[in-house]
C-alpha positions in Angstrom: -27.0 22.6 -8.3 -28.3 20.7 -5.0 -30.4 17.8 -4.7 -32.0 16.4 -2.1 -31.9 12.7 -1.8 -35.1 10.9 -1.0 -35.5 9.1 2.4 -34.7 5.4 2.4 -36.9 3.0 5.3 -34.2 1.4 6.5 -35.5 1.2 10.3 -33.1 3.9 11.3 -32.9 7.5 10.7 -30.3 8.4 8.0 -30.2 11.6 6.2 -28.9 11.0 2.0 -26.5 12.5 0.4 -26.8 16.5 -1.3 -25.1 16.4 -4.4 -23.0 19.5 -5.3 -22.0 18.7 -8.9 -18.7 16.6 -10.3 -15.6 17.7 -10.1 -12.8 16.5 -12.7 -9.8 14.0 -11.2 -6.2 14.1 -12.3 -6.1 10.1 -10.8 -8.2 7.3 -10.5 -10.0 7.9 -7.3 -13.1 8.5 -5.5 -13.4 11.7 -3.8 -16.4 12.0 -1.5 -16.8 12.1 2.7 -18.6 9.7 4.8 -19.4 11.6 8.3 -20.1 9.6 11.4 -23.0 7.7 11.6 -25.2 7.3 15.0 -27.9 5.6 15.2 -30.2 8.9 15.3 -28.4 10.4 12.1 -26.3 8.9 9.3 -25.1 11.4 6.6 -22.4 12.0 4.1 -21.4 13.2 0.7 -21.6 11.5 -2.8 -22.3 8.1 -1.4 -25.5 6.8 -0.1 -23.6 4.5 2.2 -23.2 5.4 6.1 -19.4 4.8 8.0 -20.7 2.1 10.1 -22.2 0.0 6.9 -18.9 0.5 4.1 -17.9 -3.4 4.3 -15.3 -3.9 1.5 -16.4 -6.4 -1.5 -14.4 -9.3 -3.1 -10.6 -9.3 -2.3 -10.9 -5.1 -1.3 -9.7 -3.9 1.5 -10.2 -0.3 4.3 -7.0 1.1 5.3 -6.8 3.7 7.8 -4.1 6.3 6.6 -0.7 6.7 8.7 0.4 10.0 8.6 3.9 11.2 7.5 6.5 12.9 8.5 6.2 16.1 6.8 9.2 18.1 8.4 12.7 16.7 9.1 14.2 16.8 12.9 15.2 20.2 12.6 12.2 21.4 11.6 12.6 21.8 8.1 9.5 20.9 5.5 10.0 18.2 3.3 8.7 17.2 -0.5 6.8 14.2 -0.8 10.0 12.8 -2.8 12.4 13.5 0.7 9.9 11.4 2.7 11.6 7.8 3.1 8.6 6.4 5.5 6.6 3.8 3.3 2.9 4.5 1.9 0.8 2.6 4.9 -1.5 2.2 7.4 -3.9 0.1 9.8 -6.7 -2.5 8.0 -9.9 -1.9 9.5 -12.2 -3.7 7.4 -11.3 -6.8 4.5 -13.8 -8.2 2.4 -14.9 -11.9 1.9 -11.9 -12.2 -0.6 -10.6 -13.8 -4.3 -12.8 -15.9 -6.0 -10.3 -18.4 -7.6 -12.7 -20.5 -9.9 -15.3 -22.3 -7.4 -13.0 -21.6 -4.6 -13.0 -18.0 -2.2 -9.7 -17.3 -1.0 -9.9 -15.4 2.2 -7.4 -12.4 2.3 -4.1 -12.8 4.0 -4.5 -9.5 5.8 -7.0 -9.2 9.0 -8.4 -6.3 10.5 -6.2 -4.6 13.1 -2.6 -5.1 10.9 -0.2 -2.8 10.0 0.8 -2.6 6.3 2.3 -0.9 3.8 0.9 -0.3 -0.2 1.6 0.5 -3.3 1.8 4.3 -4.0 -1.3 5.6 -5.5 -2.9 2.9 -5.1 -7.0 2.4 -4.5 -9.2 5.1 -3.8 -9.3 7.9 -1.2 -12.2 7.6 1.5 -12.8 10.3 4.2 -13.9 8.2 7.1 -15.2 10.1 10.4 -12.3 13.2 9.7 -10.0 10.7 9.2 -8.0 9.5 5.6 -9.0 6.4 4.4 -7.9 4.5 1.2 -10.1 1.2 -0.6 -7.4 -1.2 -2.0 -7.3 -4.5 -3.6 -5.2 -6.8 -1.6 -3.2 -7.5 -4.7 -2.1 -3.5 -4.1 -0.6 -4.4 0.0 3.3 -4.7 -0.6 3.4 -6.2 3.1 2.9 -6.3 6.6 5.5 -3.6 8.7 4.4 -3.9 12.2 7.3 -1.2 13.3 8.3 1.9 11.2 11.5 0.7 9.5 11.2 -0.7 6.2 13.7 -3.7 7.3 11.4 -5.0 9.0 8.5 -5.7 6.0 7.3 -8.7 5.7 6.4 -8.9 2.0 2.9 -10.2 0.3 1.8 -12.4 -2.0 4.8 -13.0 -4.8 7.2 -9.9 -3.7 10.3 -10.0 -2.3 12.7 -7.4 0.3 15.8 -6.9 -1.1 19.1 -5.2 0.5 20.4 -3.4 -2.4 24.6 -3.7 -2.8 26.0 -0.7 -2.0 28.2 1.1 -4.9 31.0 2.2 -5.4 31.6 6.0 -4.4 34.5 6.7 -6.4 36.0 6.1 -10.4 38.9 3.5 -10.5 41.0 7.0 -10.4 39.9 8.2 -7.3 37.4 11.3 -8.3 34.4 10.7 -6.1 31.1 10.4 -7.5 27.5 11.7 -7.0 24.6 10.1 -6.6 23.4 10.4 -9.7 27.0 10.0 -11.9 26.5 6.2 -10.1 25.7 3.2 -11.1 22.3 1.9 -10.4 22.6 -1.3 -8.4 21.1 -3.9 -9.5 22.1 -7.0 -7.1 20.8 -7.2 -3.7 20.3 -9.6 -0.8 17.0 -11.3 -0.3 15.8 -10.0 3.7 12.4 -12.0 3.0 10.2 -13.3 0.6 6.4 -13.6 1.1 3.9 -16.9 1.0 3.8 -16.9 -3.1 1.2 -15.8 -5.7 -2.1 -17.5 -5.6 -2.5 -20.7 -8.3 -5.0 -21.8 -10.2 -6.3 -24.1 -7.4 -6.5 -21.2 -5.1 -3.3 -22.4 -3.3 0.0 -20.9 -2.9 3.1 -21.2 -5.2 6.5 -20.7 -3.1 8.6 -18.5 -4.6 11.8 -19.8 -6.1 14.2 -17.5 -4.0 14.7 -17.7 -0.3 16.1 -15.5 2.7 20.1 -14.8 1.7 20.1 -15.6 -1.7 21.9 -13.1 -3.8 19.9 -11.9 -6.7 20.2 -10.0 -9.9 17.1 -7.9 -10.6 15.7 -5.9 -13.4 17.4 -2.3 -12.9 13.8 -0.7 -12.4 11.8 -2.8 -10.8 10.0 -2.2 -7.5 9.9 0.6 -4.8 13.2 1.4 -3.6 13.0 3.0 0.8 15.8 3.4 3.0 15.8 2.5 6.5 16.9 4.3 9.4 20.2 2.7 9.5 20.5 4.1 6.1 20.7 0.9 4.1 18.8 0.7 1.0 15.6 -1.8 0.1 13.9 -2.2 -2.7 10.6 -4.1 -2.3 9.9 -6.2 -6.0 7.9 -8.8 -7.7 9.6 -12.2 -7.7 9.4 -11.5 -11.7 11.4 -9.1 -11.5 14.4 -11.2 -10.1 16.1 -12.3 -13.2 19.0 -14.6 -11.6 20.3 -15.9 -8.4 24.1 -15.5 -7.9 25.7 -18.8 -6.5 
């Protein structure tokens, strides 16, 4: 069924959206296309709101999709699981930010940086042909101005972490796989972001610094490798349960 939307008087010309009917969602996102807007003819799908006007509200913010790495160097296609390059992309648009009692907290994150986010996080939003995601800022892991996860500069309350490498072999020599080893769960703190907001809108530093060893909970965080093929795992300081002297 198709309706046509009625004519707005906005001072410019914008054509409203045709609905086509809902469509059922296996996660929590929006699925809908806004088309490029000129000032003779503004249009898109599901949404009554034109490219040029989505301004994010509260602490949300518009990221601009990378793309990954689908194949391997060789040419070879690779499952979503085999590709090690973080969830991320470029911040086009923040909005005014928190609201912390009487107090508004801008956001830490600017238009123009690079950053990476939590995996299916936010809500997809087809900008001009190009992928799009809304996020709450709370959902940015950190700022990764290069393509290697080493290099993260983490947000908010988490933390980097260089996981320990384990041990390949039994104490009788029999070599083991990847998954007959232990999970490691002590790592090496690479960086540690600005703290979780307080109640006064100000932030708490974190209680772990750069080069403290750390025990952490076995299964927090996102775990990525880096080129050099050294494992991080990105985590919430709560998820830190000691530090090793």
């Amino acid at each position: 069924m198709a309706v046509q939307g009625m004519a707005l008087r906005t001072g410019i010309a914008c054509e409203l959206p045709v609905f086509q009917g809902l469509r059922g969602a296996t996660r929590a996102s929006h699925s809908f296309s806004i088309a490029s807007c000129s000032p003779s003819s503004r249009r898109l799908s599901y949404s009554g709101v034109c490219a040029a006007a989505l301004k994010p509200l509260g602490d949300r913010v518009l990221v601009k999709v990378h793309k990954t790495e689908e194949k391997s160097a060789g040419g070879i296609l690779l499952p979503s699981s085999a590709q090690t390059k973080p969830q991320g992309g470029e911040v086009v648009a923040v909005g005014e930010g928190r609201k912390v009692g009487e107090k508004t907290v801008a956001p830490a994150v600017a238009a123009g940086a690079k950053i990476v986010y939590a995996k299916y996080a936010g809500s997809e939003v087809p900008v001009e042909g190009e992928q799009h995601v809304l996020l709450k800022e709370d959902d940015v892991v950190g700022m990764l101005e290069s393509d290697d996860i080493k290099d993260l500069q983490p947000a908010g309350d988490r933390v980097l972490l260089r996981v320990m490498e384990t041990e390949g072999k039994t104490a009788g020599g029999v070599l083991l796989t990847e998954s007959a080893k232990e999970k490691p769960v002590i790592g090496t703190v690479e960086a540690a972001g600005p703290g979780a907001l307080g109640e006064d809108g100000e932030r708490v530093a974190l209680p772990v610094k750069k080069g403290d060893t750390v025990l952490y909970s076995k299964y927090g965080g996102s775990e990525f490798k880096s080129k050099d093929g050294s494992v991080f795992v990105v985590l919430r300081v709560q998820d830190i349960l000691a530090v090793l002297s």
